[in-house]
C-alpha positions in Angstrom: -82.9 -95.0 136.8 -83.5 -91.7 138.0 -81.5 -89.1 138.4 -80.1 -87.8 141.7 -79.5 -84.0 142.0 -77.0 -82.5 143.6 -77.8 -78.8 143.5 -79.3 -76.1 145.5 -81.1 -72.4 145.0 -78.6 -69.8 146.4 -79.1 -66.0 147.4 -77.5 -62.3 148.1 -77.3 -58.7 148.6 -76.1 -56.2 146.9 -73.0 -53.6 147.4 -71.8 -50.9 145.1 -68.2 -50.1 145.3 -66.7 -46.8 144.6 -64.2 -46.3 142.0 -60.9 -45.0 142.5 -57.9 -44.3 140.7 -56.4 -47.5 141.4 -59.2 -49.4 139.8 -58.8 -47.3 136.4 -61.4 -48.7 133.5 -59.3 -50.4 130.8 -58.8 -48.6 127.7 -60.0 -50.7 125.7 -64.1 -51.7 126.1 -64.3 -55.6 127.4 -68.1 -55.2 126.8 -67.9 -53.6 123.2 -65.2 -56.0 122.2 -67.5 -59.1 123.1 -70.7 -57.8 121.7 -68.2 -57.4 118.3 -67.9 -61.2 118.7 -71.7 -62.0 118.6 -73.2 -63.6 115.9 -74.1 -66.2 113.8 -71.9 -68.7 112.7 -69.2 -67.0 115.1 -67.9 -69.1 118.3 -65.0 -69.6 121.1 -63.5 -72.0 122.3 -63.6 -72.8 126.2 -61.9 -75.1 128.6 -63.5 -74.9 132.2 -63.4 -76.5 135.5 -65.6 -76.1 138.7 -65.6 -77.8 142.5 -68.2 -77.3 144.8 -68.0 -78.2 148.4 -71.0 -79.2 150.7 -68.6 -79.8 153.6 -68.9 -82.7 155.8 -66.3 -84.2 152.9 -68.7 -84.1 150.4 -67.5 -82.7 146.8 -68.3 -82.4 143.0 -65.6 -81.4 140.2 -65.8 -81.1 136.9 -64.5 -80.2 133.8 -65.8 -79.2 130.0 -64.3 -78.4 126.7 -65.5 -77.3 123.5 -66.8 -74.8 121.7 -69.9 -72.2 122.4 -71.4 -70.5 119.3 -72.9 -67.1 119.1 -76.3 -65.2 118.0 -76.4 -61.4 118.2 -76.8 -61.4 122.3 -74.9 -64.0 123.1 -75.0 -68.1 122.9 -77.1 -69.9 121.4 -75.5 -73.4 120.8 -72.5 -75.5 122.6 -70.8 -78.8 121.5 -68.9 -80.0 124.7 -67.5 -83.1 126.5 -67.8 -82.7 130.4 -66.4 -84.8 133.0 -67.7 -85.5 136.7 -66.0 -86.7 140.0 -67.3 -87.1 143.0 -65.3 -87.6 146.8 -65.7 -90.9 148.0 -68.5 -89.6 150.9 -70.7 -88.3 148.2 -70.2 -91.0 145.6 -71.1 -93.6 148.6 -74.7 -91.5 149.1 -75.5 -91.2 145.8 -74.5 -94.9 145.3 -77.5 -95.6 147.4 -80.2 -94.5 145.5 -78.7 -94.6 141.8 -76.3 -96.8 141.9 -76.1 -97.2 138.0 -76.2 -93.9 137.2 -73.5 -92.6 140.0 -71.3 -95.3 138.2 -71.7 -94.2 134.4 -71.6 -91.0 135.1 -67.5 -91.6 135.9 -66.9 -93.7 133.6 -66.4 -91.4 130.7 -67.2 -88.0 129.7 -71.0 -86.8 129.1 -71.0 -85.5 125.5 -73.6 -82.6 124.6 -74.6 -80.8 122.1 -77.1 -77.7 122.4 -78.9 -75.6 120.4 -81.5 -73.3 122.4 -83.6 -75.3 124.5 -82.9 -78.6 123.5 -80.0 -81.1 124.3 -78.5 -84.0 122.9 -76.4 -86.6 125.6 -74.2 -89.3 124.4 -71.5 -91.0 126.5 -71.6 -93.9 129.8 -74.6 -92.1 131.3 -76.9 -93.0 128.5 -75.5 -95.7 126.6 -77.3 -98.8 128.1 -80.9 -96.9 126.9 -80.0 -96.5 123.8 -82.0 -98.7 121.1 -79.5 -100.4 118.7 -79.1 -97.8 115.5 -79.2 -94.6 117.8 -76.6 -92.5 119.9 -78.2 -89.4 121.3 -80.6 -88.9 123.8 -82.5 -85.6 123.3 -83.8 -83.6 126.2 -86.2 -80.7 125.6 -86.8 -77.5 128.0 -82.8 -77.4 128.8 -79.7 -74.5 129.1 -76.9 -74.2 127.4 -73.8 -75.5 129.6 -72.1 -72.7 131.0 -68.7 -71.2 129.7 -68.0 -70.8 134.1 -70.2 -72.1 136.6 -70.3 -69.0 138.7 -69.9 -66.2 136.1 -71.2 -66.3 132.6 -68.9 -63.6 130.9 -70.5 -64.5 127.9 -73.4 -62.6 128.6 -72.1 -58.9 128.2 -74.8 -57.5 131.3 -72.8 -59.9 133.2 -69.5 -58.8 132.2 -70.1 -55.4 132.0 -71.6 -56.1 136.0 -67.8 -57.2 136.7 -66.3 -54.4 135.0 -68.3 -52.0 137.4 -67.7 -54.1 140.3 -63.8 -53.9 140.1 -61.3 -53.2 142.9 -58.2 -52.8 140.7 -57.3 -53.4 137.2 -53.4 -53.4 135.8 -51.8 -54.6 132.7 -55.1 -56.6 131.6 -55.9 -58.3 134.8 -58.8 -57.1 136.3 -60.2 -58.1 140.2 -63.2 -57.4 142.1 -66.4 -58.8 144.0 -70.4 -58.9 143.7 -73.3 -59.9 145.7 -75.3 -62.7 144.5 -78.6 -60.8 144.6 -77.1 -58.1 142.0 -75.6 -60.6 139.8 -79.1 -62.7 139.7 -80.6 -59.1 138.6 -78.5 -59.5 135.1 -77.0 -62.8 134.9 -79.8 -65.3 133.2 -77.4 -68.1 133.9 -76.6 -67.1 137.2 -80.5 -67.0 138.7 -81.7 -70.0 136.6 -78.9 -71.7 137.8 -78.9 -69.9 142.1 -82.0 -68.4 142.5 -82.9 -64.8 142.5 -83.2 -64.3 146.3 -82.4 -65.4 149.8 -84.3 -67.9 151.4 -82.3 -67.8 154.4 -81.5 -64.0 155.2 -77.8 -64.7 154.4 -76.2 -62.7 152.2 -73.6 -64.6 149.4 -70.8 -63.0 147.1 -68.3 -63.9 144.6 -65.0 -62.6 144.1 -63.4 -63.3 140.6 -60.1 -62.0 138.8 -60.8 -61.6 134.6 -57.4 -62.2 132.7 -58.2 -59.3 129.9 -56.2 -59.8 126.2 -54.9 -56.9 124.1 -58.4 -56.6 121.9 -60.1 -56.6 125.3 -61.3 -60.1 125.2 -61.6 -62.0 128.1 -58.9 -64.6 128.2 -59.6 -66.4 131.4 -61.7 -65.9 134.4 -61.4 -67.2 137.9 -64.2 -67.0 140.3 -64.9 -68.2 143.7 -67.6 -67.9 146.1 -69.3 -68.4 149.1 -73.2 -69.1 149.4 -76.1 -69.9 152.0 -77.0 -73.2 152.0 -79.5 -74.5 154.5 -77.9 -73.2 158.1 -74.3 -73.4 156.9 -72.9 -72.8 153.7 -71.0 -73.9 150.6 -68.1 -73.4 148.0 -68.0 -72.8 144.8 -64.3 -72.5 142.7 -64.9 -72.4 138.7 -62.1 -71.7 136.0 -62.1 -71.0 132.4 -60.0 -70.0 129.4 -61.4 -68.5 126.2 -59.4 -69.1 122.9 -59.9 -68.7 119.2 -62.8 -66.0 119.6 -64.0 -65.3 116.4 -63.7 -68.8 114.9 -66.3 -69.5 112.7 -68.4 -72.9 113.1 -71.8 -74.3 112.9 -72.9 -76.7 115.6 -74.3 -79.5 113.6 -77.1 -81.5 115.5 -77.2 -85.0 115.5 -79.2 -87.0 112.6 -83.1 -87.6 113.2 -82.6 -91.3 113.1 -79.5 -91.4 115.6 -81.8 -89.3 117.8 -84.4 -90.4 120.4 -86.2 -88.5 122.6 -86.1 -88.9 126.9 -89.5 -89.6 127.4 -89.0 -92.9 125.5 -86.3 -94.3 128.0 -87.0 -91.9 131.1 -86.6 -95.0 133.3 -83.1 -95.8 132.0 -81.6 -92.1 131.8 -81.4 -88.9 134.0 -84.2 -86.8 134.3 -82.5 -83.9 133.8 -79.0 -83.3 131.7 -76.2 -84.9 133.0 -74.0 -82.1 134.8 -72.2 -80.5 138.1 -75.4 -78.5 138.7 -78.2 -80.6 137.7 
């Protein structure tokens, strides 16, 4: 079965606001505080969800949980479970042209673990390909999932990008807005994942509030926004909490012999990773 995507490459401008007194830098640096964080063998822990709306009733949510580990600029690796839903309009399209692969990929979460370009899938989606004696399906050329679909605050150009971009900022909650065009500029996860420019002369921009903790860590962010798509437009809401920052782990990959690679059951499994955006 092949896979259907349900994605689109998305573009902006750029504004710079002014700073006032209301919007007062913390005192504490969020961007030193995560680069103190980076490294190896050091990880956090992240619980996120995302919705994005097409309009005309069709929708995609989903949600992920587990742990991202760290190399001295930011992740490297990712062991996460994700979920996907679909409304009953877009399920009922995609049904249509995959109708296998619309249904596993509801029937239970998509495991995947990550280690720089390369991803291992287990779960539903894959399950029926799988030769007996093996569990993982290993896709080369991928990303790591992202911590927040809109806003990768683990990447410290993109959080120091917010920082700048604030409209206010009291007691550790912090609130502001970018253009898509500027973020794409910094943001590897946000222009591999949007694009880098408009295609359609329309402008898009994402507003976000950053939940900051007493060390200066991000705690949770909350981001929504509102991008060209064809001649209309669409929605985008993503949520996530950070917890235990610091922890240390090592993402252990899956055995060689429980492993086997796409190309070998490309007709029975997704072309691309499993996810919201792909």
């Amino acid at each position: 079965m092949k896979r259907t995507i349900v994605g689109v490459a998305v573009v902006a401008g750029v504004v710079q606001l002014t700073t006032t007194p209301a919007q007062a830098a913390p005192k504490i640096d969020p961007v030193r505080a995560l680069k103190a964080e980076l490294g190896r063998g050091k990880a956090v822990n992240v619980q996120s969800t995302a919705k994005v709306t097409y309009g005309g009733g069709f929708v995609a949510t989903s949600g992920l949980d587990g742990t991202i580990g760290f190399g001295p600029r930011g992740p490297i690796a990712a062991d996460v479970a994700q979920t996907l839903r679909y409304s009953e309009k877009l399920r009922r399209s995609m049904m249509k042209s995959d109708p296998e692969e619309t249904e596993a990929l509801q029937e239970g979460p998509i495991r995947m673990i990550s280690s720089g370009n390369v991803s291992y899938v287990a779960g539903p989606v894959v399950d029926d390909a799988l030769p007996q004696g093996t569990s993982w399906v290993r896709y080369k050329w991928t990303e790591l999932p992202a911590s927040n679909l809109l806003l990768e605050v683990l990447e410290p150009a993109t959080l120091k990008t917010l920082l700048t971009h604030r409209t206010s900022y009291r007691e550790g909650i912090l609130k502001g807005s970018v253009k898509a065009t500027k973020l794409a500029a910094v943001s590897p996860a946000f222009s591999s994942r949007f694009g880098t420019r408009s295609r359609s002369g329309r402008d898009g921009k994402i507003s976000y509030t950053l939940w900051l903790g007493p060390t200066g860590l991000v705690e949770r962010l909350s981001a929504k926004a509102v991008l060209p798509l064809h001649s209309g437009s669409m929605q985008i809401e993503s949520d996530s909490r950070y917890s235990d920052w610091g922890r240390e782990v090592t993402v252990l990959l899956p055995l060689r012999g429980d492993v086997i690679d796409r190309e070998e059951v490309e007709d029975y499994v997704p072309d691309e990773v499993p996810g919201i955006w792909s």
